[in-house]
BAPAZA-657420 format. One record per residue (C-alpha): residue number from 0; residue in one letter; y, x, z. Coordinates in Angstrom, 2 decimals. Layout:
// residues N
  tinu  marmar        v        u        w
   NUM       A        Y        X        Z
...
// end
This chain:
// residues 360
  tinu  marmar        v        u        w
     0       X   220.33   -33.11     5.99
     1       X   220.08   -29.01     4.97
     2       X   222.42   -28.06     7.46
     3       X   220.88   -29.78    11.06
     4       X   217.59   -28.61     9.88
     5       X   218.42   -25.09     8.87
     6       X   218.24   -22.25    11.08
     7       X   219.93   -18.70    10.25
     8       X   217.75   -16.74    11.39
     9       X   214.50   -17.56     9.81
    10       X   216.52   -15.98     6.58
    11       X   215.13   -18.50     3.98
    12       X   217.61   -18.36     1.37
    13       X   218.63   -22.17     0.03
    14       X   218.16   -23.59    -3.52
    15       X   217.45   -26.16    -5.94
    16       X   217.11   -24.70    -9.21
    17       X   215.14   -21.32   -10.30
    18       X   216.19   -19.03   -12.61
    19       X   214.90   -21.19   -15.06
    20       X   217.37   -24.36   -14.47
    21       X   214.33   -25.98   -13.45
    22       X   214.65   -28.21   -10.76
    23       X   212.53   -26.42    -7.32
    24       X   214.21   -29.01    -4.62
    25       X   214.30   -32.17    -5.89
    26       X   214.76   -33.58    -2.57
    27       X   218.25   -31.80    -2.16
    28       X   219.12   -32.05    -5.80
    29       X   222.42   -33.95    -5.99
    30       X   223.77   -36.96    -7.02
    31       X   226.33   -35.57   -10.00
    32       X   227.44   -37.59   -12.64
    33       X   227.44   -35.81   -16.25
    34       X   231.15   -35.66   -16.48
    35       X   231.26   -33.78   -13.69
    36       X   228.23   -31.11   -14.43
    37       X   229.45   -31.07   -18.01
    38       X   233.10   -29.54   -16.43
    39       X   231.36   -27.28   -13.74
    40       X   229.84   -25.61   -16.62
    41       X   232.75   -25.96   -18.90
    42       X   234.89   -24.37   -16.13
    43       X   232.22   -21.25   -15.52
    44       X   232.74   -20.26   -19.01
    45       X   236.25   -20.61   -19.30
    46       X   236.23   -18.34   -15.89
    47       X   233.73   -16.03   -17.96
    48       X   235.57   -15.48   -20.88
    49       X   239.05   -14.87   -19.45
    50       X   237.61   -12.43   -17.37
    51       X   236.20   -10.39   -19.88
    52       X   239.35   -10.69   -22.32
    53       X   241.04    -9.90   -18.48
    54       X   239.32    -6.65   -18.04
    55       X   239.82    -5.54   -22.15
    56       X   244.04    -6.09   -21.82
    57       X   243.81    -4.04   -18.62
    58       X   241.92    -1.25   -20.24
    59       X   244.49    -1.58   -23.14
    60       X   247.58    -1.50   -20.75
    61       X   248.47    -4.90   -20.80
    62       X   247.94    -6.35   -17.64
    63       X   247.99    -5.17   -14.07
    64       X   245.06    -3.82   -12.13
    65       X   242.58    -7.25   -12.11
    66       X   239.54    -8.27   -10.11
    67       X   236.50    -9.70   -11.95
    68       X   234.52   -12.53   -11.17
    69       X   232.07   -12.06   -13.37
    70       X   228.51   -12.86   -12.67
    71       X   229.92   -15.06    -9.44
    72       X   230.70   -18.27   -11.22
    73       X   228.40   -20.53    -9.59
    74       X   229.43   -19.32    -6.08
    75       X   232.84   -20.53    -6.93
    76       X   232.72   -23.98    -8.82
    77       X   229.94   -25.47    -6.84
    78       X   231.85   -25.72    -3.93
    79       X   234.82   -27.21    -5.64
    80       X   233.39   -29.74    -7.22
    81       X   232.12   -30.73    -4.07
    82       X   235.26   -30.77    -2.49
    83       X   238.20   -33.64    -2.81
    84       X   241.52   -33.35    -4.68
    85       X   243.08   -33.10    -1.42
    86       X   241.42   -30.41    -0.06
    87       X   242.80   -27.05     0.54
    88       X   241.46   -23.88    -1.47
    89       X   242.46   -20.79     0.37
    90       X   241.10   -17.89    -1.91
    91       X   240.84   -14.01    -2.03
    92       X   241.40   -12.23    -4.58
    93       X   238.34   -13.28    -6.98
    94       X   238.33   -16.61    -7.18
    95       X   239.30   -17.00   -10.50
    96       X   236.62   -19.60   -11.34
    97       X   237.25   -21.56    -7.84
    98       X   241.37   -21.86    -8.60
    99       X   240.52   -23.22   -12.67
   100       X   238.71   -25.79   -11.30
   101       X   240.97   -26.86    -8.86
   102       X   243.50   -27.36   -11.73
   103       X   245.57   -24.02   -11.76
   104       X   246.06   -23.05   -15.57
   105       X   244.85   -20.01   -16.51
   106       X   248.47   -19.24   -17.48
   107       X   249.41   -18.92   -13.75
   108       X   246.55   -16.73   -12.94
   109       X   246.95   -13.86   -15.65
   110       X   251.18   -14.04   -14.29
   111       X   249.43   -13.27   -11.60
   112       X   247.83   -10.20   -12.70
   113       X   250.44    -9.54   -14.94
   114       X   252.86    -8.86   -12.55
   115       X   255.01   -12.09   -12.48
   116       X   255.39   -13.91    -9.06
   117       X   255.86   -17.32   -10.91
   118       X   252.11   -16.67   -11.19
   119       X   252.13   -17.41    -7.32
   120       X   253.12   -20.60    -7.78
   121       X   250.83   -24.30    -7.97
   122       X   251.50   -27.67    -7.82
   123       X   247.45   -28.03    -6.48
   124       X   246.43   -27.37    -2.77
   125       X   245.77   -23.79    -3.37
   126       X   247.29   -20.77    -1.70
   127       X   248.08   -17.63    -3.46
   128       X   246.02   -14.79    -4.03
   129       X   245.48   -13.20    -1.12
   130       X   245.04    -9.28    -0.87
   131       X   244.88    -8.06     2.35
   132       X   241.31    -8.48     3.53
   133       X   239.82   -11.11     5.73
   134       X   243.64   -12.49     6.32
   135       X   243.22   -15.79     4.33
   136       X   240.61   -16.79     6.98
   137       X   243.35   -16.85     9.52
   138       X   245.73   -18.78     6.88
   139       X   242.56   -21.06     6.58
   140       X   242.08   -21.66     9.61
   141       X   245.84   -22.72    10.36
   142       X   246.10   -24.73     7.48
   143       X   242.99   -26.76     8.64
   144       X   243.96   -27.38    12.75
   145       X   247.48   -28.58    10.51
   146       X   245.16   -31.60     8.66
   147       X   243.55   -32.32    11.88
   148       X   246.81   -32.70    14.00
   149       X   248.38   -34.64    11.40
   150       X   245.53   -36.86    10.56
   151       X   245.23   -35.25     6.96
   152       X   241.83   -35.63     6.32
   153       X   242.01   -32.41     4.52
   154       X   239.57   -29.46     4.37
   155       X   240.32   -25.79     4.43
   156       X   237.85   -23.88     1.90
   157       X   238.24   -20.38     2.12
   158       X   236.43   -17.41     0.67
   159       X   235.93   -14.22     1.10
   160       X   233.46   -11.00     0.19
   161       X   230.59    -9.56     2.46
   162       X   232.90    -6.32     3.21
   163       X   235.61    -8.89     4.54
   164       X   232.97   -10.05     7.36
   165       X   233.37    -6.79     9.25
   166       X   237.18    -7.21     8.94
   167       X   238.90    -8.55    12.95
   168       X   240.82   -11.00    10.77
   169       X   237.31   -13.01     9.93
   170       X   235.94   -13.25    13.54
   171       X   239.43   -14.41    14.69
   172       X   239.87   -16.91    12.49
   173       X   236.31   -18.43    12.25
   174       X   236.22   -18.08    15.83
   175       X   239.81   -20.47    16.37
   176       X   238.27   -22.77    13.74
   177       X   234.56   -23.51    16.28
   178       X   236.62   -23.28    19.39
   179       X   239.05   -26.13    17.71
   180       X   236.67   -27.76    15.41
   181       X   239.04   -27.13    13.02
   182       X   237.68   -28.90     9.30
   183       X   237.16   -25.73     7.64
   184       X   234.71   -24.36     5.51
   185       X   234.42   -20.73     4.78
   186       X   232.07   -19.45     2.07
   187       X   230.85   -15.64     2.03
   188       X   230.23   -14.38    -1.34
   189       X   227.88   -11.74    -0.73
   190       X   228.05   -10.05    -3.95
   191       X   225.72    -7.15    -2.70
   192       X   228.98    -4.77    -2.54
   193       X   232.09    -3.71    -0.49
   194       X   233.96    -1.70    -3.44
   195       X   230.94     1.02    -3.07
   196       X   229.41     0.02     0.13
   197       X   225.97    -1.70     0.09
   198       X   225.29    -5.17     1.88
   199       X   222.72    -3.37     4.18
   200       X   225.20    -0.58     4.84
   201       X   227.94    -3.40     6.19
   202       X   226.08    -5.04     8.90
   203       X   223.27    -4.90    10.95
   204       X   222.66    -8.65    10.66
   205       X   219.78    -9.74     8.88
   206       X   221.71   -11.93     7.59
   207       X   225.45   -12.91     7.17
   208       X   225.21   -16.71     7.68
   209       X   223.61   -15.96    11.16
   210       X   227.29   -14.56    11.97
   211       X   227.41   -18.37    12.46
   212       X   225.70   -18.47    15.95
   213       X   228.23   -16.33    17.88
   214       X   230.80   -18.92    16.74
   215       X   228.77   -21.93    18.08
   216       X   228.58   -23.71    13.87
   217       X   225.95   -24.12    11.70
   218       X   225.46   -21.66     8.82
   219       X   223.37   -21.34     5.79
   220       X   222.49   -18.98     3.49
   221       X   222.45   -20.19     0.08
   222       X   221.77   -18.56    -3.88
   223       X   225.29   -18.04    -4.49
   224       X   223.97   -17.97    -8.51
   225       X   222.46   -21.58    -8.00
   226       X   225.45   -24.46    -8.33
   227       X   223.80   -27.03    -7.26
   228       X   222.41   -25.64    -4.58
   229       X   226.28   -23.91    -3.29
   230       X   227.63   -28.24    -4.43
   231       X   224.37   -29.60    -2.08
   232       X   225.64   -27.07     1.00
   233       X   229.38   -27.77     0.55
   234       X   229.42   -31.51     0.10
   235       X   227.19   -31.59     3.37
   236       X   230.23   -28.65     5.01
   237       X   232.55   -30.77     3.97
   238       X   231.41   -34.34     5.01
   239       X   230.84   -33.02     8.54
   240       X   234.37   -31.48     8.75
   241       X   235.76   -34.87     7.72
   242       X   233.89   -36.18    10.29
   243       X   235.35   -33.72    13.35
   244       X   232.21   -31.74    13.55
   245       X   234.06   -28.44    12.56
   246       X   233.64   -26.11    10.46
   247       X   230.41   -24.45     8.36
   248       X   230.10   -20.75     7.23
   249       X   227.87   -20.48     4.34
   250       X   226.56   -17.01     2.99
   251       X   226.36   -17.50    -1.16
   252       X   223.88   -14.76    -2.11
   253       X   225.41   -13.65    -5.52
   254       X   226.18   -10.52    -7.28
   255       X   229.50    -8.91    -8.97
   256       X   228.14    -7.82   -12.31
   257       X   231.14    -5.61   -13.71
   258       X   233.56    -3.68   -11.51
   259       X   235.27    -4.46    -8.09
   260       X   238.23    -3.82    -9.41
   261       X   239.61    -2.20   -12.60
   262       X   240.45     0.25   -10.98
   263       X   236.64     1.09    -9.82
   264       X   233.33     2.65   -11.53
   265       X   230.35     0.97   -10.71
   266       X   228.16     3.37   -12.39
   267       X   228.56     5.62    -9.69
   268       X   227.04     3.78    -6.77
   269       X   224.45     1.70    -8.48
   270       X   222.11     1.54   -11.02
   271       X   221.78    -0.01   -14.55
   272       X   218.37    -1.15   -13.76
   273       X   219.70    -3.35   -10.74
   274       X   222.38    -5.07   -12.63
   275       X   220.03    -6.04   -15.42
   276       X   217.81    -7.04   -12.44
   277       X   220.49    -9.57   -11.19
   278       X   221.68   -10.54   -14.76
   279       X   218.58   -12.34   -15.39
   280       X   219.99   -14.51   -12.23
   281       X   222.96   -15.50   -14.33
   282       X   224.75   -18.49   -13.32
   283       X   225.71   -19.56   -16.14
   284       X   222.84   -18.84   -17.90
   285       X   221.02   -21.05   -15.11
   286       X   223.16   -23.80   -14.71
   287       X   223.11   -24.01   -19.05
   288       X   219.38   -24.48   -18.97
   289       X   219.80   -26.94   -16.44
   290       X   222.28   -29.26   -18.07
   291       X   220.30   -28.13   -21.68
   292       X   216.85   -29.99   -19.76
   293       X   218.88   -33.55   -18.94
   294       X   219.92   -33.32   -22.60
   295       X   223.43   -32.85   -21.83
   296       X   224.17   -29.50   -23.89
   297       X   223.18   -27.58   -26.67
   298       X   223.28   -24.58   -28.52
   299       X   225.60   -26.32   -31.10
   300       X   227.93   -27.74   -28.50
   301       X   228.11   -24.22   -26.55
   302       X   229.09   -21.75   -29.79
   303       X   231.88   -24.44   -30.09
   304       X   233.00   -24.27   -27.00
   305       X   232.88   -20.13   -26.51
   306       X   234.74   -20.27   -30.27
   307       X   237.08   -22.78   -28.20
   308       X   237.99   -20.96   -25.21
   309       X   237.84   -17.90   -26.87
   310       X   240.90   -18.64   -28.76
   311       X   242.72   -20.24   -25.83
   312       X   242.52   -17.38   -23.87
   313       X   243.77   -14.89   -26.53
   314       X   246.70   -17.51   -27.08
   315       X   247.26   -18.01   -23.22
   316       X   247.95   -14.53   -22.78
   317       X   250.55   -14.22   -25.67
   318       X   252.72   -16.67   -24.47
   319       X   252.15   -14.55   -20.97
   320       X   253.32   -11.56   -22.68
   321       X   256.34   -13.36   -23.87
   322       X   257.71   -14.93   -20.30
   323       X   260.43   -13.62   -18.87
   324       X   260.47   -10.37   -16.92
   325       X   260.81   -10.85   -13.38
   326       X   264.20   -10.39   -11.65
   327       X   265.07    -8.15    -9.14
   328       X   265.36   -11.23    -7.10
   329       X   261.75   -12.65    -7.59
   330       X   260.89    -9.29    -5.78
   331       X   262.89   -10.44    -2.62
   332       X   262.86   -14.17    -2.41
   333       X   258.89   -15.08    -1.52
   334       X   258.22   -13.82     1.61
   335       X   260.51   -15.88     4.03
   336       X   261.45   -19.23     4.28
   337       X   265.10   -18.10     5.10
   338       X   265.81   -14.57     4.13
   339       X   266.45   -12.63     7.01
   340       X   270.11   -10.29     7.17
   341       X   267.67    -7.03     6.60
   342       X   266.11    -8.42     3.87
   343       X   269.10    -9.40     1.87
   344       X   271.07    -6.41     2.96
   345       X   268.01    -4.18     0.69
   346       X   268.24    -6.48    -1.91
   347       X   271.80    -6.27    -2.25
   348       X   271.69    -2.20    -1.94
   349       X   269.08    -2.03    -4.34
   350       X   271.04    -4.33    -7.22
   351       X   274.08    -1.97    -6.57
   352       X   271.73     0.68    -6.94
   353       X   270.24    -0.70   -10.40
   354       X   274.01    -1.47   -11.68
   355       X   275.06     2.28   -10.70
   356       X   272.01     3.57   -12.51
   357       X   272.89     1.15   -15.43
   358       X   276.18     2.71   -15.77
   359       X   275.18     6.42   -16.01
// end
């Protein structure tokens, strides 16, 4: 078992395939069938290329400001792959790559960023993006103690960035989840930054998985950039949830390769030479080689599927550009279960207000 045998704070980083795809921990290596590694991979470069044609329509003034998740693919689909159909994912605001493979269309996610709160909503267990920093660990948190009262059987996956750790909303809620045992896994994606702030500049812990010990649960620290190894951690997370052990906080060493937001320069707080560094630590690149040694993929096989997705993602976002603009409703009618008299006193003032303007 990794987790009853790992300790936090001798800061040995967990893995089972190098840069390489070659296989370093073949006593941790999982059991995957090759349906199921061929759509990990599948899913990694879908998340890839919409993120890249993402970041080109905002620079053309087409979409909203976006968040990339380039470069932190493997952080996100090991995990759920690992995790059931029932499970709950309760995301940031980067987990592009976590949300396609739980079955949201990538329609849904650019509404999102498009500015259209119909890209809010899924039929899957997955909450909506969720700005505000550190708060989905709280949402999290509840929506896990809700599976256990009600004999769900249900996990709570959350994510959330390195910055987010230092946030009061992340030691409340992982510290209600080991108080309650509440079956919850959280995974920190230590992507080296905070916007512009440094990992060593955000906390004085060696470590962030050893944040772990002050709320009484195992944590890990894994290569965020290594699938298999974030699958191996998670399925072993998730088992002991399901079993009312509570929950697991697991620290995936990884690395945002473009911006932290479109609305952010990189270039100004790090170098070129360090993201070339961590490029050669692809995840993609890694898991490819990996699937490429059990003769599951090839270089035929991948052009045709980058020619594939390149074209669905250039025709996804056309028929985004065509939905309907949002109503002045939309605006008003997704943050309460019953609308409170306030609330739909301003929305009424502001349609008189839009009608009156409409008549000048």
């Amino acid at each position: 078992m990794i987790l009853d045998s790992y300790d936090p704070l001798k800061q040995e980083m967990f893995n089972v395939i190098d840069d390489n795809g070659k296989v370093v921990n073949k006593d941790y290596e999982p059991d995957i069938d090759n349906e199921t590694l061929i759509n990990m991979y599948k899913t990694m470069q879908l998340a890839r290329i919409a993120d890249v044609k993402a970041l080109q329509y905002q620079r053309q003034g087409r979409m909203l400001t976006f968040a990339p998740v380039k470069g932190q693919e493997g952080a996100q689909v090991g995990p759920m792959a690992a995790a059931e159909d029932d499970d709950w994912l309760v995301p940031s605001f980067r987990e592009m790559a976590a949300m396609l493979y739980k079955g949201v269309p990538l329609k849904q996610l650019y509404l999102y960023w498009y500015g259209n709160e119909q890209g809010s909503k899924f039929e899957q267990n997955v909450m909506p993006v969720n700005v505000p920093i550190g708060s989905q660990i709280n949402h999290a948190a509840g929506i896990a103690m809700a599976s256990s009262i009600r004999g769900k059987n249900q996990v709570a996956i959350s994510f959330i960035g390195d910055g987010g750790t230092s946030h009061g909303e992340f030691h409340e809620g992982m510290n209600f989840a080991g108080v309650y045992d509440a079956p919850m896994v959280t995974i920190i994606q230590n992507n080296q930054y905070a916007i512009s702030t440094p990992r060593q500049m955000q906390s004085k812990s060696e470590t962030l998985a050893q944040k772990a010990i002050s709320y009484g649960i195992p944590g890990i620290q894994v290569d965020g950039n290594d699938p298999l190894a974030m699958y191996a951690a998670t399925k072993e997370a998730l088992n002991r949830a399901r079993a009312g052990k509570g929950p697991t906080l697991i620290e995936a060493v990884t690395y945002r390769q473009g911006p932290h937001t479109t609305s952010d320069d990189p270039s100004i707080y790090r170098s070129e030479e360090e993201v070339k560094n961590w490029q050669k630590k692809d995840p993609i690149s890694r898991f490819r080689k990996y699937i490429s040694n059990k003769k599951l993929w090839n270089k035929e096989k991948d052009e045709a599927l980058q020619d594939e997705y390149k074209d669905f993602v250039k025709e996804t976002f056309k028929a985004v550009e065509k939905y309907p603009t949002p109503t002045v409703d939309e605006v008003f009618d997704y943050t309460y279960a019953e609308m409170p008299k306030t609330i739909k006193a301003q929305k009424e003032a502001y349609k008189a207000y839009l009608k009156e303007r409409e008549g000048e």
